[in-house]
Structure formats: structure tokens, C-alpha cells
C-alpha positions as a Markdown table, in Angstrom:
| # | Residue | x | y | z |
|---|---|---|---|---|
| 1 | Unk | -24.8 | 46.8 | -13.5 |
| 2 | Unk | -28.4 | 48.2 | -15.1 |
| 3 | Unk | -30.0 | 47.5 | -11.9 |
| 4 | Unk | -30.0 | 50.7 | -9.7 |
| 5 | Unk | -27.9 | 49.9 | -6.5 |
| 6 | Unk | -28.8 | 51.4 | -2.8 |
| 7 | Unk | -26.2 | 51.5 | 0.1 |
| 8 | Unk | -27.9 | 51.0 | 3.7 |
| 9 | Unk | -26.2 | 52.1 | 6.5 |
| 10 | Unk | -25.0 | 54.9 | 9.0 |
| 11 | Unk | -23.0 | 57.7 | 7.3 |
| 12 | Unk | -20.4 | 57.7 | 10.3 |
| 13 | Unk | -19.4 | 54.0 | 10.3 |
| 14 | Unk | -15.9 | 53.2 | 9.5 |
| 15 | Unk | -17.2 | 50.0 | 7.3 |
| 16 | Unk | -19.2 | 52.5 | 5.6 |
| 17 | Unk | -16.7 | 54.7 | 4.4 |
| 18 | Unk | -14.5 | 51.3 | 3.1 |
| 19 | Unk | -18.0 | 50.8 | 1.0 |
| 20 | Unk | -18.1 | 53.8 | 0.1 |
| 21 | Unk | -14.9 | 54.5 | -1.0 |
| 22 | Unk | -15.0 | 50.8 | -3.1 |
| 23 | Unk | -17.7 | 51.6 | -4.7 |
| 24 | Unk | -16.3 | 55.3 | -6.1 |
| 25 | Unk | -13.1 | 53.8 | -6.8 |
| 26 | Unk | -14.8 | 51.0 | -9.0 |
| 27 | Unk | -17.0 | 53.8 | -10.6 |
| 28 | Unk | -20.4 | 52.2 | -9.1 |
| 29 | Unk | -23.4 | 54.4 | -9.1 |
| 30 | Unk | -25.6 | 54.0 | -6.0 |
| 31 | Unk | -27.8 | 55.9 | -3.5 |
| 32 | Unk | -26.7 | 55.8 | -0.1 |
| 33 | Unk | -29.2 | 55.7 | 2.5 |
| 34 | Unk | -28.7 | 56.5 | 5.9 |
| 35 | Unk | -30.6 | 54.6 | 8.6 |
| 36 | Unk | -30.3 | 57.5 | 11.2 |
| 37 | Unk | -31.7 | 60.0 | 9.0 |
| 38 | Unk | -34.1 | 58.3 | 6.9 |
| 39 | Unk | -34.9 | 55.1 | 9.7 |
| 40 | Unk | -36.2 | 51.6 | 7.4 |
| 41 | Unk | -39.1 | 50.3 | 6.8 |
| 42 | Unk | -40.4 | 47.4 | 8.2 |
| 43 | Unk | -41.1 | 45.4 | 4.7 |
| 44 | Unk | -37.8 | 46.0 | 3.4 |
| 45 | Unk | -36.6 | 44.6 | 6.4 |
| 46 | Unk | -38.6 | 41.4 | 6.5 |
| 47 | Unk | -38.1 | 41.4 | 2.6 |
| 48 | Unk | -33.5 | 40.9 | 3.7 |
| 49 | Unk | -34.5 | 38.8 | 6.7 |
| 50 | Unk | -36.4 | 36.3 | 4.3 |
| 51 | Unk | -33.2 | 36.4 | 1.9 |
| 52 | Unk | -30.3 | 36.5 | 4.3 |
| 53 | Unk | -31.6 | 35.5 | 7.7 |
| 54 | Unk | -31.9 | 37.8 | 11.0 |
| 55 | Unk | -28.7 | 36.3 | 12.4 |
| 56 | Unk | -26.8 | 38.0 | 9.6 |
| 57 | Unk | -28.3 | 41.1 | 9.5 |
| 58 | Unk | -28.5 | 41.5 | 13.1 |
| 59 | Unk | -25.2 | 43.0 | 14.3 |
| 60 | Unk | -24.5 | 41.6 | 17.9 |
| 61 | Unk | -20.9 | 42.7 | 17.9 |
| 62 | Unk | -21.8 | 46.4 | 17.8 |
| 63 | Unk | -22.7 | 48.5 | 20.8 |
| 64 | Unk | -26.1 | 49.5 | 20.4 |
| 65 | Unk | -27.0 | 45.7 | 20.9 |
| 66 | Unk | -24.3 | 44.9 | 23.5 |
| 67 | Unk | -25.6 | 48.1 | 25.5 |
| 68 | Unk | -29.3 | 46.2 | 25.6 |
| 69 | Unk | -30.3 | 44.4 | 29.2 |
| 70 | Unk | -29.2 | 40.9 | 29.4 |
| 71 | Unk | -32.4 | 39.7 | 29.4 |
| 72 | Unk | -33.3 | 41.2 | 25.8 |
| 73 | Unk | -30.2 | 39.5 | 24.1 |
| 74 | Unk | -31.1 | 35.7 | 25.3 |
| 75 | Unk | -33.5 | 34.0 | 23.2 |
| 76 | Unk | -33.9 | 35.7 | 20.4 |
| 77 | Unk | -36.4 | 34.9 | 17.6 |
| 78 | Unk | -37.0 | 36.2 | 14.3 |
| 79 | Unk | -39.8 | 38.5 | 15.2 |
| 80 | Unk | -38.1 | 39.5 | 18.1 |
| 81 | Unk | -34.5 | 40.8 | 16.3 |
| 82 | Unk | -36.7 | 42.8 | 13.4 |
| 83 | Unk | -38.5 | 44.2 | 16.4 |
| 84 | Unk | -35.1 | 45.4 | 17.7 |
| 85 | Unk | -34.0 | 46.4 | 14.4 |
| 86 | Unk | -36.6 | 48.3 | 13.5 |
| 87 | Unk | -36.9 | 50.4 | 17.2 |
| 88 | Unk | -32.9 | 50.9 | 16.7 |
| 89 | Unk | -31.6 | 50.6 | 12.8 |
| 90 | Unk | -27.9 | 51.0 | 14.4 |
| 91 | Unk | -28.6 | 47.4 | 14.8 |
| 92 | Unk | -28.8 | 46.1 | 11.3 |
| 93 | Unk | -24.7 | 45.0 | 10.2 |
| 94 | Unk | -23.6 | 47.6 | 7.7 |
| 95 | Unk | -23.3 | 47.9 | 4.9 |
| 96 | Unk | -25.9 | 46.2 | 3.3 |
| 97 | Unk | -25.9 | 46.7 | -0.3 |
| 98 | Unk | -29.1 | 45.9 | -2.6 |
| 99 | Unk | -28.9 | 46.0 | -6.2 |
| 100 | Unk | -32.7 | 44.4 | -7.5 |
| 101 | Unk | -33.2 | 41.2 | -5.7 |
| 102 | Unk | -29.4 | 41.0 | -4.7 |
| 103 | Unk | -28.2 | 41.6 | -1.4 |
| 104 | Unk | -24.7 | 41.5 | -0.1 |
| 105 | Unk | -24.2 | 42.3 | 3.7 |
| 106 | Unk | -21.0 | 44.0 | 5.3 |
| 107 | Unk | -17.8 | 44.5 | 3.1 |
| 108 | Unk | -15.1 | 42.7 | 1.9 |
| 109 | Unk | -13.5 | 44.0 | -1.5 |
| 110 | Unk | -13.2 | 40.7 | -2.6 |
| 111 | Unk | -17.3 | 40.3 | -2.1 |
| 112 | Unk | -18.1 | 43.0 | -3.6 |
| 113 | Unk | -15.8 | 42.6 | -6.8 |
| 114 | Unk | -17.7 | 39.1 | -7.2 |
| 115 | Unk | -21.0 | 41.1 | -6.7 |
| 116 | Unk | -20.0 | 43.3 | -9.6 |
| 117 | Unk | -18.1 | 41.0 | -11.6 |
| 118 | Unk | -15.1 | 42.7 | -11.3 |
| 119 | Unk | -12.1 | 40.0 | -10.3 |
């Protein structure tokens, strides 16, 4: 792939590692980034919420969003989940891997060998 490719996500996250350790085993270059350390900005954001959707990139199943009042899960809108996302990135589903305009979010080996073209 000529286009340089960036890892988002939290260094400690089991998914992360599975990423992590595809991509080295495949022999892909990328940067990680870590949303704890280095937080994300509110234009890349919007930028993966216009491409993917919030529902995908929001991560409901994890516990920094099932630890939030009641009242802040129901009726959730756009604005309101990048809101969330931004105040706590622990939110965003991880991985999410961008390569140019490409996006793939979470991991599944067989995603990510289509993403590289390498069935």
C-alpha cells in the first residue's frame, strides 16, 4: 500500500494487540496512535462519522459508555455521540484503521486481508 497507514486506538485493548500483531505479521507499516495519550481531534472525527456513521464508531458494548447515566445513553444523535467521543476517546470502537481516504473499523483478519489485498 503507498498510502501511509495510521492505527487509532488504546494501546492496552486486547483488539488492539490482534491489529497489531496482523499488521506485523503481514509486514504493514503504520503509525499507531493512541487515543489516551494523544486524545483526537474533533475534524478527524467528524471526517469517520461522515464516512462510516456514529453508530459504528461509537462503541456501546464497552464500559466507558455502559458506565454513563441512563439518561445520557437514550436518544442519541449525531452531535450528541461525537460530543461523547470526543470528551472520552475510550468510546470510539477500536481499532480504527485509515489508510488515505480508507477506513476500516474493528478487526477481523479476513477484513483486513481484503483491505490490503491480501486473500
Amino acid at each position: 500500500m503507498d498510502v501511509p497507514v495510521t492505527l487509532y486506538g488504546i494501546k492496552a485493548c486486547d483488539t488492539m494487540r490482534k491489529a497489531r500483531a496482523w499488521l506485523d505479521s503481514q509486514s504493514v507499516a503504520y503509525t499507531f496512535h493512541d487515543y489516551k495519550t494523544q486524545g483526537i481531534d474533533a475534524a478527524r472525527l467528524q471526517k469517520w462519522v461522515k464516512q462510516v456513521g456514529w453508530e459504528k464508531l461509537l462503541n456501546k458494548a464497552g464500559t466507558t459508555f455502559r458506565k454513563l447515566p441512563d439518561a445520557e445513553k437514550v436518544n442519541l444523535t449525531e452531535a450528541r455521540a461525537i460530543e461523547l467521543m470526543l470528551a472520552q476517546p475510550a468510546m470510539i470502537k477500536r481499532p480504527v484503521m485509515e489508510a488515505g481516504e480508507r477506513l476500516e473499523v474493528g478487526f477481523k483478519p479476513d477484513a483486513y486481508a481484503v483491505f490490503f489485498n491480501r486473500k
